[in-house]
TORBA-959970 format. One record per residue (C-alpha): z, y, x; residue in three letters. Coordinates in nm, 2 decimals. Example, Ala and Ser with C-alpha at 12.3 -4.5 7.8 and 13.67 -1.06 7.14 Angstrom:
2
- up,north,east,aa
- 0.78,-0.45,1.23,ALA .
- 0.71,-0.11,1.37,SER .
//
This chain:
257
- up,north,east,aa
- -12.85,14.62,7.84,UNK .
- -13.04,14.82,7.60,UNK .
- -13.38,14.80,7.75,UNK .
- -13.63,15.11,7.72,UNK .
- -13.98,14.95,7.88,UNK .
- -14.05,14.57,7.90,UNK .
- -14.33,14.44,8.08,UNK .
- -14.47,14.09,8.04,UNK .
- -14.73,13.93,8.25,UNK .
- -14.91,13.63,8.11,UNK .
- -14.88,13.80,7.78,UNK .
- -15.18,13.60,7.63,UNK .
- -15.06,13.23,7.68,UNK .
- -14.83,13.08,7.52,UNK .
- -14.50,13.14,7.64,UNK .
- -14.59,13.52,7.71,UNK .
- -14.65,13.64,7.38,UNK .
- -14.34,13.42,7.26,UNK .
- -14.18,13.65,7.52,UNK .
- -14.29,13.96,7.36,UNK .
- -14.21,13.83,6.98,UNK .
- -13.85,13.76,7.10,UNK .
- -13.83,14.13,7.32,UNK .
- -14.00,14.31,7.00,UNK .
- -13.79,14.15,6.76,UNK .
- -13.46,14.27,6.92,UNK .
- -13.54,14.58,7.08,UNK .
- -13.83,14.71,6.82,UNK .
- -13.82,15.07,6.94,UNK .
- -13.86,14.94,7.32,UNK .
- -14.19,15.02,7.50,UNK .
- -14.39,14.68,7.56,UNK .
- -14.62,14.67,7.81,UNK .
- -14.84,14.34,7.81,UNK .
- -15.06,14.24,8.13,UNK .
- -15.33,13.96,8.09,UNK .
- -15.67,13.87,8.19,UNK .
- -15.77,13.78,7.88,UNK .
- -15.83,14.10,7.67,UNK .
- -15.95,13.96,7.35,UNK .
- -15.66,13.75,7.29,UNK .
- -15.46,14.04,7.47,UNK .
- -15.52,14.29,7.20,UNK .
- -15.44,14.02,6.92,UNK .
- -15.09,13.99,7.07,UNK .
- -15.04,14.34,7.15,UNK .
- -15.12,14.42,6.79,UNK .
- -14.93,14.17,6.67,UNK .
- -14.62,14.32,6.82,UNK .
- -14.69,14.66,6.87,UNK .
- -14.74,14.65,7.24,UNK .
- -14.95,14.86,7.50,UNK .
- -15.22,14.64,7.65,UNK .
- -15.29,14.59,7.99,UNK .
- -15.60,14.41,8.17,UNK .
- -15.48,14.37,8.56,UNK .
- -15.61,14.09,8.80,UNK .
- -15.31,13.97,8.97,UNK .
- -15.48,13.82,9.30,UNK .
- -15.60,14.16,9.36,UNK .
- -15.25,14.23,9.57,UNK .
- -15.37,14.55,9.74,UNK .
- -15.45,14.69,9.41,UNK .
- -15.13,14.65,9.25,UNK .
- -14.94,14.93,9.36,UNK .
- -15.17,15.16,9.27,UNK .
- -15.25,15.03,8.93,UNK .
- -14.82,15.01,8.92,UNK .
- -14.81,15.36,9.00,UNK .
- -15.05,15.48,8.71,UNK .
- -14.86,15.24,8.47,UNK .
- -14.51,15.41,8.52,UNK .
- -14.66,15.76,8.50,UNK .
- -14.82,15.65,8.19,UNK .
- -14.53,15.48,8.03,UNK .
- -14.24,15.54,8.24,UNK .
- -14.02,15.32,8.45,UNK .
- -14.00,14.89,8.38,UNK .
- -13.63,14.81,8.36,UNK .
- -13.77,14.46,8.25,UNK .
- -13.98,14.26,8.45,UNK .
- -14.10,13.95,8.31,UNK .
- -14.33,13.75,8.58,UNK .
- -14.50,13.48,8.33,UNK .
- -14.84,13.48,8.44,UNK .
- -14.93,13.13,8.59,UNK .
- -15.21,12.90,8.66,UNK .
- -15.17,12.53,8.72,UNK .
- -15.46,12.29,8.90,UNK .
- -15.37,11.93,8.96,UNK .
- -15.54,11.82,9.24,UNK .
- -15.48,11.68,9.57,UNK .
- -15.44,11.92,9.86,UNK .
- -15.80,11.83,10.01,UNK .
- -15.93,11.81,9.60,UNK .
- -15.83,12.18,9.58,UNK .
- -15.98,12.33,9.82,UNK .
- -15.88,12.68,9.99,UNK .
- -15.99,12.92,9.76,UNK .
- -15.86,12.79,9.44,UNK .
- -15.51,12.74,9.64,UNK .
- -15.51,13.07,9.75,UNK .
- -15.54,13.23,9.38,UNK .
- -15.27,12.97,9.27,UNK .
- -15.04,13.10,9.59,UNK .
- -15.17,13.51,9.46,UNK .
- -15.08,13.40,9.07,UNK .
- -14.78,13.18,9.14,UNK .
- -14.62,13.33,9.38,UNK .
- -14.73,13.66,9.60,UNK .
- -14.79,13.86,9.28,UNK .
- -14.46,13.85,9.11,UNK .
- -14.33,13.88,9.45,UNK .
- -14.49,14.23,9.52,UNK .
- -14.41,14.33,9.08,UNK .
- -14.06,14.29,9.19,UNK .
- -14.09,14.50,9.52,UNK .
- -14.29,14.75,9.29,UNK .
- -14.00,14.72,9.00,UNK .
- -13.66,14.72,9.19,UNK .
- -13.66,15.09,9.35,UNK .
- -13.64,15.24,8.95,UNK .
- -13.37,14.99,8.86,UNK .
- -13.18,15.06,9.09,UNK .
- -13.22,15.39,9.09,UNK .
- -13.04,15.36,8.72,UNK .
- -12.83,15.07,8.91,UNK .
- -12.95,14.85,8.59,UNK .
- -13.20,14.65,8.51,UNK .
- -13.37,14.23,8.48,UNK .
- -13.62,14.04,8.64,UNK .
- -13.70,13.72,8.49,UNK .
- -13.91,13.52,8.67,UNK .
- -14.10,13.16,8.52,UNK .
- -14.08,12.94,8.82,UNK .
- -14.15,12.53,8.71,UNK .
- -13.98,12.20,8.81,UNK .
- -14.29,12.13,8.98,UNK .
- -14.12,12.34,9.23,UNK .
- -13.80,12.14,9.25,UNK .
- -13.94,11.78,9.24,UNK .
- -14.26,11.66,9.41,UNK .
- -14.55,11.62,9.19,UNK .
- -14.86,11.43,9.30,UNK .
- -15.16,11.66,9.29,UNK .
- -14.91,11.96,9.33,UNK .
- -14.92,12.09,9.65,UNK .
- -15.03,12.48,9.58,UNK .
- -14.90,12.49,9.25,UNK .
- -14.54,12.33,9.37,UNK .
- -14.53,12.55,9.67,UNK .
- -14.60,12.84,9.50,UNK .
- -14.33,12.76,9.23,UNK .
- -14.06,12.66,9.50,UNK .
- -14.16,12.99,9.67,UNK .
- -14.07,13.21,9.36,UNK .
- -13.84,13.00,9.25,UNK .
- -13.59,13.05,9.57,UNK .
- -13.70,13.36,9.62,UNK .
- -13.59,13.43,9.25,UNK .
- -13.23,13.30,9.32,UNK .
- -13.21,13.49,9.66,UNK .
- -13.28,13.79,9.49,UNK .
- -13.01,13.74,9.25,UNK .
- -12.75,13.73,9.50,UNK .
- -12.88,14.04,9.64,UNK .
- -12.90,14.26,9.35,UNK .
- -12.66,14.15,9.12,UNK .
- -12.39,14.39,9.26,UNK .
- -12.63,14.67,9.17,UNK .
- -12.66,14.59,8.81,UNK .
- -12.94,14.40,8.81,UNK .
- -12.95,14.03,8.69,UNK .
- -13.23,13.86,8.80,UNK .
- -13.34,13.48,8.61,UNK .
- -13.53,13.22,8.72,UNK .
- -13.67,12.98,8.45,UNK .
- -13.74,12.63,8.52,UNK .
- -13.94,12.53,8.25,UNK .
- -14.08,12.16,8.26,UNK .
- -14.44,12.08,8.10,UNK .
- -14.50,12.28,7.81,UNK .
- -14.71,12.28,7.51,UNK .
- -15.01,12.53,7.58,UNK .
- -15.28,12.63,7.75,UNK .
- -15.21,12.56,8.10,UNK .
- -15.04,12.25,8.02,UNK .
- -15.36,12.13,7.83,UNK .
- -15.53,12.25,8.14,UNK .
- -15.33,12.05,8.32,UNK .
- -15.35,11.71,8.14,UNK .
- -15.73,11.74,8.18,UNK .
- -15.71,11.67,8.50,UNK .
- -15.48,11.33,8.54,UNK .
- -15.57,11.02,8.43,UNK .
- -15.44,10.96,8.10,UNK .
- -15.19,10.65,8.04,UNK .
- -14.86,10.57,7.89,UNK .
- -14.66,10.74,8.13,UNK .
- -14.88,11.11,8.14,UNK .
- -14.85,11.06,7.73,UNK .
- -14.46,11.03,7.78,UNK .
- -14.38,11.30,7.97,UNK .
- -14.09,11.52,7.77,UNK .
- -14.28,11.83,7.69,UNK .
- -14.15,12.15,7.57,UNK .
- -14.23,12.44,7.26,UNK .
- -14.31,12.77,7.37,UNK .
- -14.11,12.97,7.09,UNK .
- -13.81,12.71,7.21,UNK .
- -13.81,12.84,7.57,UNK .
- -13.87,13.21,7.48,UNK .
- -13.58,13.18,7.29,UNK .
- -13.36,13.06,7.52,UNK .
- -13.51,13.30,7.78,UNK .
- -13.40,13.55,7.55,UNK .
- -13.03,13.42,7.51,UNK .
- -12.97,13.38,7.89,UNK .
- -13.11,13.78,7.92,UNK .
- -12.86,13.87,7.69,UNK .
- -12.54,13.71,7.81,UNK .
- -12.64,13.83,8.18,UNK .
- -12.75,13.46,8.32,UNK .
- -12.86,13.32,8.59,UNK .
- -13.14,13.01,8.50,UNK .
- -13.30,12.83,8.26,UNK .
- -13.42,12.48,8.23,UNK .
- -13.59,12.33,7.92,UNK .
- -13.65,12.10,7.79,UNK .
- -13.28,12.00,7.85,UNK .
- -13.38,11.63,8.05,UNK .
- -13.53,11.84,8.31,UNK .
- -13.18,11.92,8.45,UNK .
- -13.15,11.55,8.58,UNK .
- -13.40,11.62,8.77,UNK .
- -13.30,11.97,8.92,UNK .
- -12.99,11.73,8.98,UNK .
- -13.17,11.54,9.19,UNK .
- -13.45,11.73,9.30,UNK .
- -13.31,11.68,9.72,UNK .
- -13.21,11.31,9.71,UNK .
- -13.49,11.02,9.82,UNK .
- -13.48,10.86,9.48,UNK .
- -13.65,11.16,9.32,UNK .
- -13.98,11.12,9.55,UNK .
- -13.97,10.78,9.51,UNK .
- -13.96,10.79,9.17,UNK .
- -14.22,11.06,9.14,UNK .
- -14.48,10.84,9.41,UNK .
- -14.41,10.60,9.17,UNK .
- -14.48,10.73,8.81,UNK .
- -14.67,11.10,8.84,UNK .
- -14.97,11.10,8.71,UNK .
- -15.29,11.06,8.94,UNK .
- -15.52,11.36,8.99,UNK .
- -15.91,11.27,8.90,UNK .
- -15.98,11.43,9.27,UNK .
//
């Protein structure tokens, strides 16, 4: 497909504005709308790559239709929805704490659920169109310290595939990515709170430009996932047999609380 508006949440980490270089570069005269928190670094990217900003706080859920609504009046109809934005705490279930779980569950998971709902009715009105949604192997293998941030992922994650067996009859492709740790912000985040040792240090960990890029290639041969970096599809392999949570008991990093 030949998009005509792309929309990228998360556009001010890492993987997000690789997102937009990658979209930009290939469809320049595209519309690109780019969602974030973070306006500074927001308006750096969407200058960078000629995109429209966007400041929208994601765990507001009763606010996003109506903020939806005045987006695709302003700059017409998303035929691709890229759900990036993501925030990772690793802490045990009683170390987290309610109210940081729920904005992980609102980030991770019910947001890019209700973008889709808010997305799909103008694709298929055109019967084309693409989600792409970044789920994580945290959400395929248990993680100590992962319980939100897991559940949330698994959540999207299936409800990702689902949806591609729904829709892809209608023209729209729908992607789930399951990226492993990668270098930036969130993984740094991340790190910060395990203890550090030989086996946190040797974790396989990813480049952002990498995965955007193979993002990129899937969207444009019509596919269906993506894991990187590549080891991480052993473990996808195994993610439902009893040596993968024995294995990740044994070796995942501890959370500081």
């Amino acid at each position: 497909m030949n998009p005509q508006h792309i929309l990228i949440t998360g556009a001010a980490g890492a993987i997000g504005s690789m997102l937009a270089a990658q979209f930009r570069n290939h469809h320049p005269s595209a519309k690109l709308t780019l969602v974030d928190m973070n306006e500074s670094s927001l308006a750096d990217i969407a200058n960078r790559y000629g995109g429209h900003p966007e400041r929208c706080d994601l765990t507001d859920i009763e606010a996003l239709p109506r903020w939806w609504h005045s987006l695709t009046e302003r700059q017409g109809p998303v035929d691709v929805l890229i759900n990036c934005a993501g925030i990772m705490d690793i802490m045990t279930i009683t170390g987290t704490g309610w109210e940081r779980g729920q904005r992980s569950l609102d980030i991770n998971l019910i947001a890019p659920m209700r973008l889709m709902d808010l997305a799909l009715p103008d694709m298929l009105a055109k019967r084309q169109g693409c989600v792409i949604n970044i789920a994580s192997m945290a959400g395929r293998v248990p993680i100590r310290g992962c319980s939100y941030y897991g559940g949330a992922k698994a959540g999207i994650g299936m409800a990702s595939e689902i949806a591609r067996l729904d829709l892809k009859k209608q023209g729209i492709n729908v992607i789930t990515v399951y990226p492993g740790p990668i270098f930036s912000g969130l993984e740094n985040h991340a790190r910060s709170q395990v203890k550090q040792g030989p086996i946190s240090r040797l974790i396989p960990t990813g480049k952002p430009d990498v995965l955007a890029q193979r993002i990129y290639q899937t969207f444009r041969k019509g596919g269906a996932r993506v894991i990187y970096p590549d080891i991480y599809h052993l473990a996808k392999q195994l993610a439902n047999l009893e040596l993968t949570t024995h294995v990740m008991d044994r070796f995942s990093p501890q959370p500081n609380r």
